[in-house]
Structure formats: C-alpha cells, structure tokens
C-alpha positions as CSV (number, residue, x, y, z in Angstrom):
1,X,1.5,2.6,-15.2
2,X,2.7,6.0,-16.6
3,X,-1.2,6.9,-17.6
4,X,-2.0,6.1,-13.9
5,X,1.1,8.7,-12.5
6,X,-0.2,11.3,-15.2
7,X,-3.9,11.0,-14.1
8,X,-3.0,11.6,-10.5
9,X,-1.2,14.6,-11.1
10,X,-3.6,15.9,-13.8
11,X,-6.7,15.0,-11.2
12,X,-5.2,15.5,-8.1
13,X,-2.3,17.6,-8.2
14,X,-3.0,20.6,-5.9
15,X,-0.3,20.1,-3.1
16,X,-2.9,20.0,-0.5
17,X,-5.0,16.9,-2.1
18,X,-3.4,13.7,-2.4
19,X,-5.7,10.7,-3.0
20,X,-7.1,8.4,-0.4
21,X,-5.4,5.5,-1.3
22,X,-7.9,3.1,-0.1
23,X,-10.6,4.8,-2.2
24,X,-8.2,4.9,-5.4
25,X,-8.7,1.7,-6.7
26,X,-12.0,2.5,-7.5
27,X,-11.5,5.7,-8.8
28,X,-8.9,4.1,-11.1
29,X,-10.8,1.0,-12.3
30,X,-14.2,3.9,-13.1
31,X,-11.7,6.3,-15.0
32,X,-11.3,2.8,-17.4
33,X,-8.0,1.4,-16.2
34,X,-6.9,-1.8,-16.2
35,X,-6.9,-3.8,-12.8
36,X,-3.0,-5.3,-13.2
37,X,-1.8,-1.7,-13.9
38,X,-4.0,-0.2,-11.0
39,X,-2.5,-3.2,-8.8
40,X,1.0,-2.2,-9.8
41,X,0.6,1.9,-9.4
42,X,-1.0,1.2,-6.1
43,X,1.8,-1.0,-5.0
44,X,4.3,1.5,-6.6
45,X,2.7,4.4,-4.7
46,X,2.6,2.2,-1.4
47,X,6.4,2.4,-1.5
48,X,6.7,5.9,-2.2
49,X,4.2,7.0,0.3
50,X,6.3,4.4,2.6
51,X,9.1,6.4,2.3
52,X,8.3,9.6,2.4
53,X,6.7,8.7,5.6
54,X,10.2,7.5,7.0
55,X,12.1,10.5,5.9
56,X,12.5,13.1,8.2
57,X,12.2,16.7,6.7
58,X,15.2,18.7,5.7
59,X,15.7,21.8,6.7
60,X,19.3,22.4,5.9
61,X,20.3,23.3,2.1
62,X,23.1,21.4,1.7
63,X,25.6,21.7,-1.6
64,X,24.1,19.2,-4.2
65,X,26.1,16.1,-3.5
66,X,27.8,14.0,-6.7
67,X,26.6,10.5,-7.1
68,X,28.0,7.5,-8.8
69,X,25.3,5.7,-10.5
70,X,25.5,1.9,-10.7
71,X,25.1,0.1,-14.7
72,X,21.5,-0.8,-13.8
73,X,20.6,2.9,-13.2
74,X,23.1,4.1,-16.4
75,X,21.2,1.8,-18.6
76,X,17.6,2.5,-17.0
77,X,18.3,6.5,-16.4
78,X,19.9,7.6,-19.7
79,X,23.3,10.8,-19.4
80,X,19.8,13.4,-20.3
81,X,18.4,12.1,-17.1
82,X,21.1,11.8,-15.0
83,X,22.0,15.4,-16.0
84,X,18.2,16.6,-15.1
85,X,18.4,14.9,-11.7
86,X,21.6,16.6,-10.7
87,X,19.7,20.3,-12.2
88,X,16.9,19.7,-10.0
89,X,19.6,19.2,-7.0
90,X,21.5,22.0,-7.9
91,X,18.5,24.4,-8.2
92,X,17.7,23.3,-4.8
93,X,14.1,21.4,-6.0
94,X,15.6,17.8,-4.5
95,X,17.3,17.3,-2.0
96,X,19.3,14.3,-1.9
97,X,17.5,12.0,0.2
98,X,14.6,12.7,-2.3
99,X,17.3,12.6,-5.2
100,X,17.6,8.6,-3.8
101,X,13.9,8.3,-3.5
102,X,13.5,9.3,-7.4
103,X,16.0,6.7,-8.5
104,X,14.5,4.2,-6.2
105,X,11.0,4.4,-8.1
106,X,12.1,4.9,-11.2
107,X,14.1,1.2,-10.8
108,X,11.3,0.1,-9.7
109,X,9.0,0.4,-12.6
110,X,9.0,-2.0,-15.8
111,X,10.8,-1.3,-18.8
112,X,14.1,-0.8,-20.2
113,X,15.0,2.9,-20.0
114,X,12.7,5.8,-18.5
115,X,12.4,9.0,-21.2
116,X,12.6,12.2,-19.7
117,X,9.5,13.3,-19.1
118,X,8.4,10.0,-17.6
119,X,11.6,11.3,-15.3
120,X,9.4,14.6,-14.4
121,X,6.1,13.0,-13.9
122,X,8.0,10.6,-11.1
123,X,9.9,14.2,-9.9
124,X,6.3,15.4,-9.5
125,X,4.8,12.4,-7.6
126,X,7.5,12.4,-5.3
127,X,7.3,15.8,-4.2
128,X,4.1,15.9,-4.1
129,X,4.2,13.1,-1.8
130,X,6.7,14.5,0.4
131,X,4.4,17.7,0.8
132,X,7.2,19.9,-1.4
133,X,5.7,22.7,-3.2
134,X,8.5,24.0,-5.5
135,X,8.7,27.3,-7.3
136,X,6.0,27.8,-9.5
137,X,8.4,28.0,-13.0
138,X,9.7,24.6,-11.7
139,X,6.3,23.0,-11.4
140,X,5.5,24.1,-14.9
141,X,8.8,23.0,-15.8
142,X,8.0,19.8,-15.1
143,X,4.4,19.7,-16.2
144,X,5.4,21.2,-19.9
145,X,7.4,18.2,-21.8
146,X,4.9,16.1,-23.3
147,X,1.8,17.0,-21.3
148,X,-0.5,16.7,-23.9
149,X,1.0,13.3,-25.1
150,X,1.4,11.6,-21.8
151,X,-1.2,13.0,-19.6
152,X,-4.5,11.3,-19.5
C-alpha cells in the first residue's frame, strides 16, 4: 500500500490537486496495481479524508503537547519516529489533532513496525489532505529520505 501513498504524492502532489477518489481506482488498477492493495489504500484514504473532513481548522499555535504512546504504537512507531513526530510538532508543521490523525493511519496499516520514511510519506498524505502547505524546506524534508527507493 506504500507504492500506492508514494504514487499519489509523486502524481498528484501539488496542494491544490488531490485525486477524485471515485475516479482513482481506475487510475490505480491502469498504473498496474493490484486490486486488493488499491481496495485497501482506497479504504485507508476513505478514513483519512473522513477525518480531515471532521476536524475543524486550527488557527491557534499552541505549545507542542507531550504524548504518552500506548505499547501498540511503541512497538509499531519505533523511539526515531516518535522523536520525528514530536519535531514536526515542535517546528509547528502538526498540530496535534493532526499529530493524532498520523498515528491513527499509521495503526491502521499492515505490518509490524512503520520505517521512517514510510512515517514522512503518511506526514505528507495527511497534510496534504487537510489542505496544509508547509514550508517549502519541510516539504523537501519529507520528500528526500528514500525518494528514489520508495516512490513509484
């Protein structure tokens, strides 16, 4: 489901474009995916777009909050990650409602543990969803790491 994340941003990702989600399917299935995966990443992005829907907008900068992450999210989100989410916090990229959302998906998706830049590509989708351009260096930032190995 990664390859499907990384081919939206790589395809899509200009802030002002986000797929037509009714229409992705087949995009997905021509660009030679397979139909389970494009199942799961469409049900995956359901829920993000879901919730970025329900969240109202902040406005306010509050100070980046400390948060106490259960075992299932230690042993899914390793001490590197954790770290990087409270950096984007601090730097003001998430906020913490989005912080939540971020943790949310990345439970949500299959495996064991989540590496890093798998981390910044769901960083990216959720911002992106939520209409957030951050600074430019940031957006690089998190398009750099692996870019030519996980991208599509």
């Amino acid at each position: 489901m990664y390859e499907i994340l990384a081919y939206l941003v790589e395809r899509y990702f200009d802030f002002g474009s986000y797929p037509d989600l009714e229409a992705l399917p087949r995009q997905l299935a021509a660009a030679g995916f397979e139909p389970d995966d494009i199942e799961d990443a469409l049900k995956w992005l359901a829920v993000l777009h879901e919730r970025a829907g329900n969240e109202a907008p902040s406005h306010t900068h509050a100070a980046p909050s400390l948060r106490q992450f259960a075992g299932a999210e230690q042993r899914k989100i390793d001490v590197g990650g954790r770290g990087y989410l409270h950096f984007l916090e601090v730097a003001g990229v998430l906020d913490a409602s989005q912080r939540e959302v971020v943790i949310d998906r990345i439970m949500a998706l299959p495996g064991s543990e989540v590496a890093t830049d798998q981390l910044k590509l769901i960083v990216l989708m959720v911002l992106w969803n939520h209409g957030r351009r951050p600074n430019a260096l940031i957006v690089e930032e998190l398009l750099a790491s692996g870019r030519s190995e996980s991208l599509h």
